[in-house]
N, C-alpha and C positions, 0 to 999 in steps of 0.2 A: 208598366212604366218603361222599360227595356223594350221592350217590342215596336212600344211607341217611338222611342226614340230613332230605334235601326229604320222604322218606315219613314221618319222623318228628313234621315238623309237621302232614301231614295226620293220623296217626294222634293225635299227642299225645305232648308229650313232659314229663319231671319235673325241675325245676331243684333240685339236690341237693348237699345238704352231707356233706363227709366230713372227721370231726375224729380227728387221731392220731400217733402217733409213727412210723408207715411210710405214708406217705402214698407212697411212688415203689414202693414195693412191690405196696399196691395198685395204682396206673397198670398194673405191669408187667404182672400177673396177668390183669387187663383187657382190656389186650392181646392176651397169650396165646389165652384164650379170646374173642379178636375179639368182646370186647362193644365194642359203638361209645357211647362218649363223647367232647365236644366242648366248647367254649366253657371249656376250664378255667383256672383263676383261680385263686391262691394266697392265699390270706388271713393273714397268720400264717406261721410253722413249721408250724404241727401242723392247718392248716384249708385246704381244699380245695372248691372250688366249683365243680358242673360239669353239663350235659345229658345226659341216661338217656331212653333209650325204656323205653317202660311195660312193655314184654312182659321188660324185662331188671334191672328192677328188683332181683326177688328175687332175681336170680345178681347183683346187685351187695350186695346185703345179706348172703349168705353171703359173699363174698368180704372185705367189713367185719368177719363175724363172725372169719374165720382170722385180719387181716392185725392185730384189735384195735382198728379203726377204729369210729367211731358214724357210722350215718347218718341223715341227717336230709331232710326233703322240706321244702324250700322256697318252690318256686311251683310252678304245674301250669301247664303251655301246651301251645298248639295247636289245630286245629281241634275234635276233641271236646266240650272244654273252655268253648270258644267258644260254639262253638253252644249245650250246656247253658244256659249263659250268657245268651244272648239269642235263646232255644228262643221268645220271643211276637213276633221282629220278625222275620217272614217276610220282608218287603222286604232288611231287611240280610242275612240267609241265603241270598237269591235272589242279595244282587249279589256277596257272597262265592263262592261258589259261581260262577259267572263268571270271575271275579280268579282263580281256584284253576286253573281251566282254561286260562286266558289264559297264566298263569303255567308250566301245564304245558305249554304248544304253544310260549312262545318259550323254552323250555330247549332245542328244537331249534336253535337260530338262534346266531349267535354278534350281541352286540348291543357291544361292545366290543371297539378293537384298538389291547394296550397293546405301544408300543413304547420298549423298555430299549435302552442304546448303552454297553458299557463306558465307566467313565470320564466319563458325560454325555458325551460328545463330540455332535457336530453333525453331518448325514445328511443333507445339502440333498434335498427332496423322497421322502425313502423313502417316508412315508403314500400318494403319491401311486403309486409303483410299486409299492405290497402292492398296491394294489385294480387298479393296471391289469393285474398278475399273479393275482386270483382273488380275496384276501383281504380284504374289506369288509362294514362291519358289516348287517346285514339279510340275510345269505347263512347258506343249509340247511350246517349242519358235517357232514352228511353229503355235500356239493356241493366240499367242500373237500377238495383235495389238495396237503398241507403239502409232499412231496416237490415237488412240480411245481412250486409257486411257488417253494422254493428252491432251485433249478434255473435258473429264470427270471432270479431277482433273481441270481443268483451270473453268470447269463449278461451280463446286463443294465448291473451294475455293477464298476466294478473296485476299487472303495473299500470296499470290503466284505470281510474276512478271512476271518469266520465267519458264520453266520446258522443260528440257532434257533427253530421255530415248534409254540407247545403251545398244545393246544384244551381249557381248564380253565372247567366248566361255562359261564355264556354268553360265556365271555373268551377273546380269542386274544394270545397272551404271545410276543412278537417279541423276541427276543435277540438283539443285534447285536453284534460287532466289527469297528470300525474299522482296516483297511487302512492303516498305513505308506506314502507316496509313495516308490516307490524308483526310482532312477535305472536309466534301459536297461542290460540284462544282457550283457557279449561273452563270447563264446567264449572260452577261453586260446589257440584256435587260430587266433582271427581279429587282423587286425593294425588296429590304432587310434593313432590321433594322440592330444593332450589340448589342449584347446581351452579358450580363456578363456569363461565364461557370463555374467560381467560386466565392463563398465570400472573401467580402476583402475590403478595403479604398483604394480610389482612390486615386493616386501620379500623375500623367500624363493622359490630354485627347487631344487628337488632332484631331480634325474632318476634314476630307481635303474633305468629301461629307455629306450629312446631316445637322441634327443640335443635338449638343451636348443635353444630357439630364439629363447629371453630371457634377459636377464641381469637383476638387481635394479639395479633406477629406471628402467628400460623402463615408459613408457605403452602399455598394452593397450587395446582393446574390444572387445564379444561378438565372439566366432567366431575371433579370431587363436589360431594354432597355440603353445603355449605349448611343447610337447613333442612330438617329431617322431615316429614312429611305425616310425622306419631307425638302424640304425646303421653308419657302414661303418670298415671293418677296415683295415689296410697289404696282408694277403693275402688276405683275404673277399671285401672289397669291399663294396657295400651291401648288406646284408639287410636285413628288416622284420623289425618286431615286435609286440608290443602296449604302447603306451608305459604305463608305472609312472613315478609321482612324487609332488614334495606342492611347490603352488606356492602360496603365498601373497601377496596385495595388499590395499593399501591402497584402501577402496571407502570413494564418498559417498552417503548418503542425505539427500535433501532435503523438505522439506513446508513451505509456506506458505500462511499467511492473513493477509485484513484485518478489522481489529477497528475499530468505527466507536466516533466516542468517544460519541455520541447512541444508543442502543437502549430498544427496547418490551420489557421483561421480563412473561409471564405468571407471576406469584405466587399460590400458592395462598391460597384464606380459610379454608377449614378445613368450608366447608361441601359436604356431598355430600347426594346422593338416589337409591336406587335402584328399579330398574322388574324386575319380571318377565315371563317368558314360558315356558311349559310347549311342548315337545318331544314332541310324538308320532309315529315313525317320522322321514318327511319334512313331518310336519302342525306347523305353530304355530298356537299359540293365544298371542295378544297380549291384556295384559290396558288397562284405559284408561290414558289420560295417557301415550303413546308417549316424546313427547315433552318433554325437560329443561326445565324454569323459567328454568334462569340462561341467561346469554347466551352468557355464554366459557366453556367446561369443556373436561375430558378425561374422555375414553370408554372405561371397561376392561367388558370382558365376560368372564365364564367361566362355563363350561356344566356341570354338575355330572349325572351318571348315575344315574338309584336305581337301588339293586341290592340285594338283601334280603342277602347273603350276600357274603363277599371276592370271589371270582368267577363272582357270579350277578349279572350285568345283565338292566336289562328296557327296554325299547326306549323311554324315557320319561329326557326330561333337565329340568331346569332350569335357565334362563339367566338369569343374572344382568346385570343394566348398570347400573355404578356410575355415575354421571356426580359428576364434581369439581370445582365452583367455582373459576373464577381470575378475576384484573382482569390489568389493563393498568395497569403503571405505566413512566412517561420514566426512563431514567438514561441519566447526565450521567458518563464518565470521563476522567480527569486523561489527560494523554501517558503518564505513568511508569503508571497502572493498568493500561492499554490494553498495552501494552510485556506487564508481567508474565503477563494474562492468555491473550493469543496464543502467549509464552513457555512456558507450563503447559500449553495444550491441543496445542499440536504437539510438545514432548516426549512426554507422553504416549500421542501417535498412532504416534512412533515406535520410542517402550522396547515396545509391542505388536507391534510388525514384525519388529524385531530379536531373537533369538533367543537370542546369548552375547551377554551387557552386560558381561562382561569386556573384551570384544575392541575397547568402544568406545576410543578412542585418544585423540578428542580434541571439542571442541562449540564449532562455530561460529555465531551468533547476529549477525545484523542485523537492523538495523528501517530502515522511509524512512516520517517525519513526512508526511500528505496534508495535505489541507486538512482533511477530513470523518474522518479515522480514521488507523492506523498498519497499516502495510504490516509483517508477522513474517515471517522467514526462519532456521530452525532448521536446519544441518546436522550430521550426526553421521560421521566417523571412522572407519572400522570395519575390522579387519584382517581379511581371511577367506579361504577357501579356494574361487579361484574355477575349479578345473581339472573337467572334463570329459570322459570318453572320446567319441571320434568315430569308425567307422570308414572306413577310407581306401579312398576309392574307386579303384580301378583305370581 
């Protein structure tokens, strides 16, 4: 279909209207007989708007006439058309002509590699591991071998579930999912202790294998055996096993900052300016005036890709650099501002951390007055389950 289409601009192609009460009927028909149309657009119920190669015209015009559709030609495009066009500027035909070729040779290349993650999730560095496994943009897609690299990456990482790699014209389409953190797997046949993974006082112990080795309001930390991994009998005696339970504690999470009552806030003015630079391969072209007018600003850039087509890249980006005016201005806060805002921002840090805000129990909050600022200390409460399988070394 792609292939079709790119020869369709060189040939010429007819942007056409089709008005009617089966308008999905004709589609279907079209199909059938694998006429290629593209670009289509609904207009209305009964209007339909779409791209025909020339050579299929008239089998779209009988296929109007069964379904009771009108068709109508709209715009004429593409190279032919073009040139007719402007058949006396030999210089624009020469560089066209160029561009056409240029355009045909990086259809070999992959100039693009877009990576999807279920869920937006986060992939620290996969960009950097496609390409040191194969897959990077300026690379022949006949040079590429989608099996090998995911092989590689599946070798490579263990945060990774799933990994999908499709080479759609100059685009390579990376499909990822993210890998579950799951805790080390034992045997049913191996024998394990259950171990505390955090400090805390114990609220709940229930041993449904083993034998307990805490009772509730025991102080724990990492590593104590919370559930033995034995149990012994009047006539057995001690056997192992693989300890089963659900032990729960109470755990503290802490985070503090100092909030100074004097700060330089950068406030925006509202004024920005921005700069271009053209992308070619690894070539910049930078255009004048590099550099910002204002004094204090913040600096966003984003790279934009021409691509004639959804997945036709061409090896040409533009970069954008916003640069955004700020000042400096002094503020002055109270004890009680200073309080609240350190208050705000370490909650915050830690409803992120914590995962059940059900399970929070309880919030303890201190401050200590400086001279220059206030000292915040936010605690949170939190009942959780902090048991562990371990197994037991002999």
């Amino acid at each position: 279909m792609f292939i079709k289409i790119i020869f369709s601009y060189i040939l010429g192609f007819l942007r056409i209207s089709v008005e009617g009460y089966y308008i999905e009927r004709f589609i279907n028909i079209c199909k059938n007989k694998k006429i290629t149309i593209w670009k289509l657009k609904r207009n209305g119920s009964i209007e339909l708007n779409a791209n025909v190669r020339i050579k299929e015209f008239r089998k779209i015009c009988k296929i109007g006439k069964k379904t009771g559709c009108k068709i109508r030609i709209k715009d004429k495009k593409g190279l032919p058309f073009l040139l007719h066009r402007y058949k006396k500027r030999k210089l624009f035909i020469i560089l066209l002509v160029v561009l056409i070729i240029i355009i045909g040779l990086s259809s070999n290349f992959v100039w693009n590699v877009e990576i999807q993650v279920e869920e937006n999730e986060e992939l620290v560095d996969i960009r950097k591991d496609l390409e040191e496994a194969g897959l990077k943009t300026g690379k022949l897609k006949s040079k590429i071998d989608t099996k090998e690299i995911i092989n590689k990456i599946r070798l490579e990482r263990n945060d990774i579930a799933w990994i999908g790699i499709k080479l759609k014209g100059t685009n390579a389409i990376v499909k990822l999912v993210k890998a579950d953190k799951k805790p080390e797997i034992i045997d049913e046949d191996e024998y394990c202790n259950i171990v505390a993974d955090k400090t805390g006082i114990i609220t709940k112990i229930n041993a449904q294998e083993g034998t307990a080795n805490v009772k509730v309001g025991d102080t724990v930390k990492i590593g104590d055996v919370l559930i033995n991994g034995w149990m012994e009998g009047k006539f057995t005696g001690i056997r192992y096993v693989q300890a089963k339970g659900e032990i729960e504690a109470k755990v503290w999470y802490t985070k503090n900052k100092k909030i100074p009552y004097n700060v330089t806030e950068k406030i925006s003015t509202g004024n920005e300016e921005n700069k271009y630079r053209i992308k070619i391969g690894n070539f910049e072209i930078n255009f004048p005036k590099k550099y910002s007018k204002f004094k204090i600003y913040d600096t966003i850039e984003t790279e934009n890709k021409i691509k004639l087509f959804s997945d036709f890249y061409l090896p040409i980006s533009i970069i954008k650099t916003t640069y955004k005016e700020k000042e400096e201005k002094q503020k002055t806060y109270t004890l009680e501002e200073a309080k609240n805002i350190g208050i705000k921002e370490l909650e915050e840090e830690l409803d992120e951390k914590i995962e059940n805000k059900e399970k929070i129990v309880n919030k303890n909050i201190n401050t200590y007055e400086q001279e220059d600022g206030v000292e915040v200390y936010v605690t949170y409460e939190v009942i959780e389950n902090i048991g562990t399988n371990e197994k037991i070394a002999f």
